[in-house]
N, C-alpha and C positions, 0 to 999 in steps of 0.2 A: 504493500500500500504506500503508496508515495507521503510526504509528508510537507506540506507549502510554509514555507516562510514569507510573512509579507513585513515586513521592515518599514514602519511609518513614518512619519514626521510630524503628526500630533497625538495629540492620548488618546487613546479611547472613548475615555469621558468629556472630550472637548465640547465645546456648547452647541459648534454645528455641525450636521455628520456631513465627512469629505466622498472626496470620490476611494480614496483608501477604505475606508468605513460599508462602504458599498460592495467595492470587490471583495474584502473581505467576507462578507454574509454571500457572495454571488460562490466566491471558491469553496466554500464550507461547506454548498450542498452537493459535493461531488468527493473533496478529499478533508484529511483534518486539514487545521489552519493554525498554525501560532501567528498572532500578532505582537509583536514587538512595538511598545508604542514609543515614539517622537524619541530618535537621539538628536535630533534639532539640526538647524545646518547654520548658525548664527554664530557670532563670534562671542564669547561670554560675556556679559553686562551685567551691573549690578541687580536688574529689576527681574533677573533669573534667580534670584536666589532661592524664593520660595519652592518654586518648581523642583531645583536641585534638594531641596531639605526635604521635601514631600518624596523624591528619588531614593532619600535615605533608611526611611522608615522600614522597615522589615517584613511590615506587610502593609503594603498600600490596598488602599479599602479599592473596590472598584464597585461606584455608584451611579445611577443614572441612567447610563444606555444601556439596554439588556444585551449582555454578552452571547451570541447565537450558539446551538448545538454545534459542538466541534468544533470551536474556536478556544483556543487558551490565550489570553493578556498574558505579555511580561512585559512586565516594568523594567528594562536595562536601566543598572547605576553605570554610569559612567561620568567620566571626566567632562563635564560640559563646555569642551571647547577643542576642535576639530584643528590642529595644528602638528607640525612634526616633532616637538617634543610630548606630544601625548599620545601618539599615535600607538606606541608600543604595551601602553597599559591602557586601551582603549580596547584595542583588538583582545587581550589577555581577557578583559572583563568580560566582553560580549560574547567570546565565545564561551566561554566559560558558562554565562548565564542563558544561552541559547543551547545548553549542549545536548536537550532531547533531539534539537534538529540537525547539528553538528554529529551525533550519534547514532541519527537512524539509520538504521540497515538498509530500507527502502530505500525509492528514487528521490531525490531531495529539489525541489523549486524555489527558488530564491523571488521574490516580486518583490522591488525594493522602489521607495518612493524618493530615496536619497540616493547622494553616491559616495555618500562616507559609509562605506559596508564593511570596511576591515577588512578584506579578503576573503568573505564567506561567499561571493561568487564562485571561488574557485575549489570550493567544497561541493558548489551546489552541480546539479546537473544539468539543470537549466534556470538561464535567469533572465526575469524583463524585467528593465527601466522603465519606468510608470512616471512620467513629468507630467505635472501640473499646473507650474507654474513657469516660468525661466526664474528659477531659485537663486540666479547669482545676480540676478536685478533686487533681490530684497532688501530693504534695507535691515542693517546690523550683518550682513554675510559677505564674507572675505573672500569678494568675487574670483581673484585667484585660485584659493585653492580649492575652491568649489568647480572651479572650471577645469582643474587640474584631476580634482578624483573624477567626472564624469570621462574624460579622457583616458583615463586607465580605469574605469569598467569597462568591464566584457562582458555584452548582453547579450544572448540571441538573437533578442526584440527590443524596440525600442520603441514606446510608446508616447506620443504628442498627445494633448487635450485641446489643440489649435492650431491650425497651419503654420504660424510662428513657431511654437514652441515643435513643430516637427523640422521645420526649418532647419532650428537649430540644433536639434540633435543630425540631424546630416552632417552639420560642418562641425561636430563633436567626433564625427569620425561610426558614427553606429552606422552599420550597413545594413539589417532590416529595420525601418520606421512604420510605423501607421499611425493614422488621425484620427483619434475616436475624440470627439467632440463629447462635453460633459451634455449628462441627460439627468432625468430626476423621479423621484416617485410617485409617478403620473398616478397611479390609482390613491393613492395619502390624498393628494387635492382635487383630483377630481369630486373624489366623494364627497368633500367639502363644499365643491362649487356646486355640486345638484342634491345636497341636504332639504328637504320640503321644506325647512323653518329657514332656511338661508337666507337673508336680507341683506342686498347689495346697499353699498352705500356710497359716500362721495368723498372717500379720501384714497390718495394716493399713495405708495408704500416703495422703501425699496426694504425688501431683505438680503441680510447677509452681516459678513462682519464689518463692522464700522469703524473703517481705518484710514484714516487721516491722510494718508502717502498713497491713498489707493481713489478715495471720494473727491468729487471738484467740487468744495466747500464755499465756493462760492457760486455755483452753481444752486447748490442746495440753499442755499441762504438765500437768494433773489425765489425760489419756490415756496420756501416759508415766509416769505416778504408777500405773495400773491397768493399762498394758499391758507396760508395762516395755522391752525389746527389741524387741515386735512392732510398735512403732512406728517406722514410716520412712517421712521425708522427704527426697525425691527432686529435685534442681533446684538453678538458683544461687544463691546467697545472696548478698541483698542487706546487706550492712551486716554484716559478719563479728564485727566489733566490740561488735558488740550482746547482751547477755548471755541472752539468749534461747536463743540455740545453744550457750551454755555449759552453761543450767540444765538445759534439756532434755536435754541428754548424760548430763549427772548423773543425771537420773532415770530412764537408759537407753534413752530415744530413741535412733535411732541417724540420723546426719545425714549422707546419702547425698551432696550434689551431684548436678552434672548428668549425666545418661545420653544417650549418644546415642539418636536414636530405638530403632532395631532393640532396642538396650539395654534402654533404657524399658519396650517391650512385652511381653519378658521380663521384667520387674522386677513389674507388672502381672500377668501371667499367673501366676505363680507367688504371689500374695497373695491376700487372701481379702476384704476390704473398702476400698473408695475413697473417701476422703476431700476434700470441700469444707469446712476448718474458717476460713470469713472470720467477721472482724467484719462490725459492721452501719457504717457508715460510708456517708458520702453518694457516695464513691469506689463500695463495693463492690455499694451497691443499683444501678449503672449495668451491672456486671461478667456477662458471658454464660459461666459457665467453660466453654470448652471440653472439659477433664478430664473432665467429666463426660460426655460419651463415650467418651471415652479411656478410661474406668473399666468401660463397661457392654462394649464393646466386645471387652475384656479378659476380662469376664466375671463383675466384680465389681458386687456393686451399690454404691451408692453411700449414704452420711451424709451431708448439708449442712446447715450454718446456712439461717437464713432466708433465701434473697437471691429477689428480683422474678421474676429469669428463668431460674430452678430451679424444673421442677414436680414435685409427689409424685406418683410411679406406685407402684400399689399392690404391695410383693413385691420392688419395685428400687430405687425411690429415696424416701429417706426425709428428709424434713425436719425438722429437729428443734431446736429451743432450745436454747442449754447445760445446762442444768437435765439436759436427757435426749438430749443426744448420745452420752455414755460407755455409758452405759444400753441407748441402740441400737445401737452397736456390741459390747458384748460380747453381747447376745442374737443378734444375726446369726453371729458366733463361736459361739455355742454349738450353734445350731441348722443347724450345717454341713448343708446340702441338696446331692447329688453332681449332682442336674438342673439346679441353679441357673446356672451359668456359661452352659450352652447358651442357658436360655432371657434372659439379660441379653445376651448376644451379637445376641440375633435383634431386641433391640430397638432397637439402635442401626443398626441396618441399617437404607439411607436416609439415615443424616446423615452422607454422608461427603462429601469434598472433590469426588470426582468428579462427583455428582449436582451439586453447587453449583457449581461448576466450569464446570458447561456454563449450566447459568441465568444465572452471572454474565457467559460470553462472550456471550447471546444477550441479555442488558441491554445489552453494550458495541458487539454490533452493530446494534439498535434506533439508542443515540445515534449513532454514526458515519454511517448511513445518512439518517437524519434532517435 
């Protein structure tokens, strides 16, 4: 029996479930699965520390998202900070604390979200690079040697969640790529958006996480300036500190936090327009939002900035500049359609985790068989 390592880069119980968080429960119903959660790819900073003392504990509680049959969490302690004096009691750690996978007798799959792996590629029998994001655009990550471990992995596959970020794994040197674009749990919001008590309403939402380096805050600020209350923002927030979620309050935003799923879809259901408000940044042009199912899903259509792997459908998603994003959202508001949810629901149908789901285990059982 083969046994999957998926190697993440946030916990478990992070507040939004990623695309890792997805593959993970999609692999689990064909082989086991250790989950390894977040060795990080950041450079250490002091506002990690918590994180790291929470790493230390002996048994860290695992609360929140239910852990699916045939998945085990580990918590790796490790040195949090990805450099060549730590490299040697890095890899000693993780293998050490990974070693039922290191150990099995069976075929061993490595599915790694990072490319600091330590050299458990070359234990594994087959491995995919799973990118997300272009991680060496984030800030706090030491773009070199982020650029440097994905260069010395050796993947079978290499996985893009955007034409960009396949792009770039090309000129990383990975010679098979694919483009799977993020998708979402179409049946979660569907159900929400055709609930019999469902009551649409007149605000507009963006979900996700609320991060400063990622959101055009001033963007979002001119929408709270003309929408006033009906603007909300949904998710965790990064950097509380930042006065961004100050000004926006004042101008009557109203700054929700995170929802659990089920939450969320409600949250959704009951709004009238979905929001992608990024910058253009060389971070966001890599970004596939998944939201943006999550939106159409729900029933709503969708406002976004410019980004690569957002396309305009004509009646649902709407692209648009800042110049005339405020512009296309209060005309969508105005011009309430009561057929509109159905037919935004029927489009997102197809992208949901369980279609991808089974394409990704029948990728994982091509390479195992192989």
């Amino acid at each position: 029996m083969p046994l999957v390592l998926v190697l993440g880069t946030a916990d478990w119980n992070a507040p939004v479930a990623t695309n890792q968080h997805h593959v993970t429960r999609a692999l689990a119903a064909d082989w086991p699965v250790l989950f390894a959660e977040g060795t990080g790819t950041r450079s250490l900073r002091p506002s990690d520390a918590r994180r790291v003392l929470r790493r230390l504990r002996s048994a860290p509680a695992l609360t929140g998202r239910a852990v699916p049959e045939g998945v085990e969490v580990v918590t790796p302690r490790l040195v949090p900070h990805h450099a060549p004096t730590t490299r040697r009691a890095n890899s000693a750690l993780l293998h050490r604390q990974l070693r039922r996978w290191v150990q099995h007798p069976g075929p061993r799959l490595l599915w790694t979200y990072t490319p600091f792996t330590y050299g458990l590629e070359r234990l594994a029998d087959r491995t995919v690079y799973h990118l997300v994001d272009l991680l060496h655009e984030n800030p706090g990550v030491h773009r070199g040697r982020l650029l440097a471990a994905e260069r010395r992995l050796e993947a079978d596959v290499a996985i893009g969640t955007s034409p960009a970020i396949e792009e770039h794994l090309r000129s990383q040197g990975f010679a098979d790529t694919r483009c799977l674009l993020n998708v979402c749990d179409v049946a979660l919001f569907s159900a929400a958006a055709q609930a019999p008590d469902v009551s649409r309403g007149t605000s507009v939402v963006f979900a996700g996480t609320l991060a400063p380096h990622k959101l055009d805050g001033d963007l979002l600020l001119a929408l709270a300036r003309a929408l006033g209350g009906r603007l909300r923002l949904v998710g965790p927030i990064v950097d509380p500190s930042n006065p961004l979620w100050r000004n926006l309050t004042a101008a009557g935003a109203q700054v929700v936090g995170p929802l659990a799923p089920a939450a969320l879809a409600c949250e959704l259901a009951a709004s009238a327009v979905g929001l992608v408000p990024y910058r253009s940044t060389p971070l966001t042009r890599g970004i596939s939002p998944l939201k943006t199912y999550e939106y159409l899903a729900a029933g709503l259509p969708v406002v976004s900035t410019p980004l690569p792997a957002v396309a305009p459908v004509d009646g649902a998603v709407f692209v648009r500049p800042a110049s005339e994003f405020v512009p296309q959202v209060e005309q969508l508001l105005a011009d309430a359609d009561p057929a509109r949810p159905a037919r935004m629901t029927r489009l997102a149908q197809g992208h949901d985790w369980e279609s991808r789901g089974r394409d990704l285990r029948a990728l994982a059982g091509q390479l195992l068989a192989g």
